[in-house]
N, C-alpha and C positions, 0 to 999 in steps of 0.2 A: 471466433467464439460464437457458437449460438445463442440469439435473442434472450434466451431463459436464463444464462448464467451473467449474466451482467447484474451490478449494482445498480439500484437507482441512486439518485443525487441525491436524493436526502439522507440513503446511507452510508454513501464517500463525506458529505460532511458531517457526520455524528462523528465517520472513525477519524476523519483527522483534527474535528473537535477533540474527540478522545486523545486525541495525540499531541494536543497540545499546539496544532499548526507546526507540527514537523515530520520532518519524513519516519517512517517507521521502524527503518533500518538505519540508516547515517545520519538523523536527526536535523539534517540539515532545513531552516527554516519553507515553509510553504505556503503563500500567501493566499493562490487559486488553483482550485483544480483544472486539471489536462493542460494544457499550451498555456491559459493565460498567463500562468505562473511564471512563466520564464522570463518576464520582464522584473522578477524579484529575485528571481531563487541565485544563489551564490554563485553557480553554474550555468547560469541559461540556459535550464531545464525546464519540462512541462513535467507533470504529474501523473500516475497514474493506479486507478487502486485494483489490488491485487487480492486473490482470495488466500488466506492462509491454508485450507486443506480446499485444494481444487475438488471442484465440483464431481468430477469423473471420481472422485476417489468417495465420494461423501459428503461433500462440504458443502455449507447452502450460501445462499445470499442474504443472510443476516450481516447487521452491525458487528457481532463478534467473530464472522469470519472474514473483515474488510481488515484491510491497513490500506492507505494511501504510501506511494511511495516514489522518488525520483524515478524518472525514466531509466537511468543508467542501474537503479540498483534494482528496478525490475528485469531490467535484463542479465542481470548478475541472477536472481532469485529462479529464472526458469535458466539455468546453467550455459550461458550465454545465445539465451536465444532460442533454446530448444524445448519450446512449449507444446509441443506435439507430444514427444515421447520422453521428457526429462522426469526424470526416477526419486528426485528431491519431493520429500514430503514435510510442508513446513509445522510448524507450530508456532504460538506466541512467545515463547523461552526465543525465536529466530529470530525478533524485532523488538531490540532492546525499548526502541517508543514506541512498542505499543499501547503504554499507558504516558501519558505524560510523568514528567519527573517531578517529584515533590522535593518544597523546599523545606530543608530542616531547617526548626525555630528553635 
């Protein structure tokens, strides 16, 4: 990935602020982002955030095209792996946490 399409860190924590400190696909708790994480995560997973409309298609490096997300279901999200040429076009409807869940009072 070139220089220019990366998040900076204050935008991987706003979105998994936004998320509630979960991943944004499988929910599954997220303590730190990238490696630190895996001395928590349910899995001994690291983290990592993902643009929901890749940059090649349009998508910027804003807060609301970040989710943070397990290693494993980033690699599920670019169709195992194939972040070159994979033909998946996400949206927010794709990442049930992308907003945290609200508790009904």
């Amino acid at each position: 990935m070139a220089r220019g399409e990366r998040f900076s860190r204050g935008t991987k924590l706003m979105a998994l602020s936004r998320q509630g400190w979960k991943c944004a696909l499988c929910g599954t708790q997220i303590s730190l982002l990238g490696k630190g994480g895996r001395v928590t995560h349910k899995f001994g997973e690291g983290s990592q955030a993902h643009h929901v409309r890749h940059v090649k298609l349009g998508g910027s490096n804003m807060v609301e095209n970040c989710v943070v997300i397990c290693d494993s279901c980033h690699y599920s999200v670019h169709e195992g792996g194939n972040y070159r040429w994979g033909k998946v076009i996400g949206g927010r409807s794709d990442f049930p946490f992308y907003r945290r869940s609200r508790r009904k009072r």
